[in-house]
LUMSE-818747 format. One record per residue (C-alpha): z, y, x. Coordinates in steps of 0.2 Angstrom, whole numbers, padded with zeros to 4 digits, always signed. Example, Ala and Ser with C-alpha at 12.3 -4.5 7.8 and 13.67 -1.06 7.14 Angstrom:
BEGIN
+0039-0022+0062 +0036-0005+0068 
//
This chain:
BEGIN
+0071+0079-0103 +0056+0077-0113 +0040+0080-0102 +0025+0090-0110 +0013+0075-0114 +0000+0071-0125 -0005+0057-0138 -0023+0051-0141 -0031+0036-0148 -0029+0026-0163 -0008+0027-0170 -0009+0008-0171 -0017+0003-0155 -0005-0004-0142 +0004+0010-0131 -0003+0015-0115 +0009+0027-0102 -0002+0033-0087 +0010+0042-0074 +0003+0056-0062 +0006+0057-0044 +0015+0069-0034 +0004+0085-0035 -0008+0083-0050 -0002+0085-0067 -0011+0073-0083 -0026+0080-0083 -0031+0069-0068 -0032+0056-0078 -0047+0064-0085 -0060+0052-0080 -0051+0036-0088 -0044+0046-0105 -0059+0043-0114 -0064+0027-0113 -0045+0022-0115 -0041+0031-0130 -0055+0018-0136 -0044+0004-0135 -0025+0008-0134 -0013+0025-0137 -0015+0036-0125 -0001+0043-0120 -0001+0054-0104 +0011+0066-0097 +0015+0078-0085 +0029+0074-0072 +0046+0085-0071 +0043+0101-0062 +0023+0100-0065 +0011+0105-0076 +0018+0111-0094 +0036+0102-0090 +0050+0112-0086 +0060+0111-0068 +0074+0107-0071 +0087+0113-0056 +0084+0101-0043 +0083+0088-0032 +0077+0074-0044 +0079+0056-0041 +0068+0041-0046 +0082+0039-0060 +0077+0057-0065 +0057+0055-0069 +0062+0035-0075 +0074+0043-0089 +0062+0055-0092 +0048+0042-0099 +0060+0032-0108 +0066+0050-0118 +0049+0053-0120 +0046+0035-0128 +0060+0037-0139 +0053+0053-0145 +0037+0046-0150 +0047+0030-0157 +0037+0018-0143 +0048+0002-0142 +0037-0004-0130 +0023-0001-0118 +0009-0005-0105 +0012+0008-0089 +0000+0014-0078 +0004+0025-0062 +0000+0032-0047 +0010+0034-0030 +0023+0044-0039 +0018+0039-0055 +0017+0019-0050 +0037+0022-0041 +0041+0028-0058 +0032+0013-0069 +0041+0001-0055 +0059+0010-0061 +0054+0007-0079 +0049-0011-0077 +0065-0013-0067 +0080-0003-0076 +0070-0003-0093 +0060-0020-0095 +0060-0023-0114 +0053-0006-0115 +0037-0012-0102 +0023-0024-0109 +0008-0024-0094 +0011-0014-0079 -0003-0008-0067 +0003+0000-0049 -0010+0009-0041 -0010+0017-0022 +0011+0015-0023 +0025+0012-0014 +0043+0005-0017 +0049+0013-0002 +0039+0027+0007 +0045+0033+0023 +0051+0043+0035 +0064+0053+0025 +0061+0067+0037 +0044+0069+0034 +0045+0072+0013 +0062+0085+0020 +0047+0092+0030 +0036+0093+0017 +0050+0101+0004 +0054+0114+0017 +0036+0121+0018 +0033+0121+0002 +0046+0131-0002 +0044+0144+0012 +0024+0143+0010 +0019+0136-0006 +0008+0123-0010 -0007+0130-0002 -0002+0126+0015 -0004+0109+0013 -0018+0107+0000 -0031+0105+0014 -0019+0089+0022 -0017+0081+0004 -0036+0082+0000 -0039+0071+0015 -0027+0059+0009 -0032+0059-0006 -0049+0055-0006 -0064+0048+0009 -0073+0060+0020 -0086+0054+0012 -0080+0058-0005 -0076+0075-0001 -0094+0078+0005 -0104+0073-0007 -0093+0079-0021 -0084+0096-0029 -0067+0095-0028 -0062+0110-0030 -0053+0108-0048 -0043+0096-0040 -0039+0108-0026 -0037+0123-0041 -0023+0108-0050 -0014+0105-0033 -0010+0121-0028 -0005+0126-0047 +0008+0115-0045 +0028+0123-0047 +0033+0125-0031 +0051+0120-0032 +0044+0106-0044 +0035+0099-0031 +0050+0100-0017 +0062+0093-0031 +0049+0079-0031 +0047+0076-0013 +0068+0071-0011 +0064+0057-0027 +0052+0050-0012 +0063+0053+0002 +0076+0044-0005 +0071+0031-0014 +0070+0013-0008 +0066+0000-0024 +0061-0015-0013 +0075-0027-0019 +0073-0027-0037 +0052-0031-0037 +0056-0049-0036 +0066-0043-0056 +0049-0038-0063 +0042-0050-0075 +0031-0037-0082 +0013-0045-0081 +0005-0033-0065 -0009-0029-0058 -0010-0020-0040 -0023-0008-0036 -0025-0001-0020 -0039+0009-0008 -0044+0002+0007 -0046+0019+0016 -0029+0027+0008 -0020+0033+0022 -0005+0037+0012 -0001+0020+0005 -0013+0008+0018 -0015-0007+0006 -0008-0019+0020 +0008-0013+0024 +0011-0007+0002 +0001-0015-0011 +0000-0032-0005 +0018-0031-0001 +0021-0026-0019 +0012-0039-0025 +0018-0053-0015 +0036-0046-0020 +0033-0048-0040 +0030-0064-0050 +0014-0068-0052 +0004-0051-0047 -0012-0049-0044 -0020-0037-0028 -0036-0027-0030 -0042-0018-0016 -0056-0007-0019 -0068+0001-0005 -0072+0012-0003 -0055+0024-0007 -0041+0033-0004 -0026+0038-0011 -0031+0046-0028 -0040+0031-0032 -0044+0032-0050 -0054+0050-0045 -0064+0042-0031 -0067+0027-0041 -0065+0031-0060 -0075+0018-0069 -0068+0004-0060 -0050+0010-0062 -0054+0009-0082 -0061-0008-0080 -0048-0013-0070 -0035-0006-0082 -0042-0011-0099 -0047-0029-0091 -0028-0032-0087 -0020-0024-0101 -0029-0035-0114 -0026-0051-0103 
//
């Protein structure tokens, strides 16, 4: 399927996909889009059963939202990109620089995981989403995604309005992509150049047991750990995301 997305930038500037995490929809992107758009196509997009995309009948695989970017390259005649994602969104650019790597210029994985376990906890989390919606685990997934100290001092409610607008079923098809996915072996395939970002205080992805073990795994990768931050790193700490982003997109 073709994911609701949109396109800004100059049409002649080098591709740039950013991928969304479980939960949020492209819009939390917001803090990068501008000063992005400056210097490649910006092409964001909201993940199957999220935001403006349809759910489609469910469970998805990592095969499922992986297809789904290569469609949506095709339809905007893309032949080859840089991808940027998060936790869901960084499984997905690790799929595309996997399965599809002539289709994959520069990568950049933030706060992600080849392999996030235990299985039972994401059937868990499927189960009560669909009995209770997303609202009763907003309050949990604000405290992973970003510091205490974060959440003090700032108003988050806009992502908290984002989360729990989330499809329901959407987000439990989501989960078993998570649950079920393990993309460990082929990270030693990517030749894609990379650029590993994680937050020293995510709880959900700690940088020591997920990023520096992506980035070990993949030729020639490069580890960033910022601090602080947590999980929904490129909120906590947008301006160093961007440069993070732009400085390893253009080499």
């Amino acid at each position: 399927m073709i994911p609701h997305h949109t396109v800004t930038g100059p049409h002649d500037a080098p591709v740039l996909v950013l991928s969304n995490s479980l939960g949020t929809t492209l819009e939390m992107w917001d803090a990068q889009a501008q000063a992005l758009a400056e210097r490649f196509r910006l092409v964001r997009y909201d993940t199957r059963g999220h935001g403006r995309s349809d759910t489609p009948p469910g469970p998805y695989s990592i095969d499922d939202v992986g297809g789904d970017v290569v469609e949506l390259l095709d339809h905007l005649d893309v032949e080859r990109a840089h991808v940027a994602g998060l936790s869901l969104g960084g499984m997905t650019a690790m799929w595309l620089a996997i399965h599809a790597p002539q289709r994959v210029g520069r990568l950049v994985l933030l706060c992600t995981s080849p392999r996030l376990g235990p299985a039972e906890t994401w059937r868990e989390r499927s189960a009560t989403v669909r009995e209770h919606g997303t609202q009763a685990i907003v309050d949990a997934t604000m405290e992973r995604w970003l510091t205490e100290d974060y959440r003090a001092t700032h108003d988050i409610s806009a992502l908290v309005e984002m989360f729990n607008g989330i499809d329901d079923e959407g987000y439990a098809n989501c989960c078993a992509i998570i649950e079920r996915m393990d993309q460990t072996a082929g990270l030693a395939q990517i030749g894609a150049p990379t650029l590993v970002i994680g937050g020293a205080q995510d709880p959900s992805t700690p940088p020591a047991e997920h990023a520096a073990r992506i980035a070990a795994a993949i030729p020639g990768a490069r580890l960033e750990v910022l601090d602080p931050g947590a999980h929904l790193i490129n909120v906590e700490r947008p301006d160093e995301v961007t440069a993070l982003i732009a400085g390893h997109l253009e080499g």
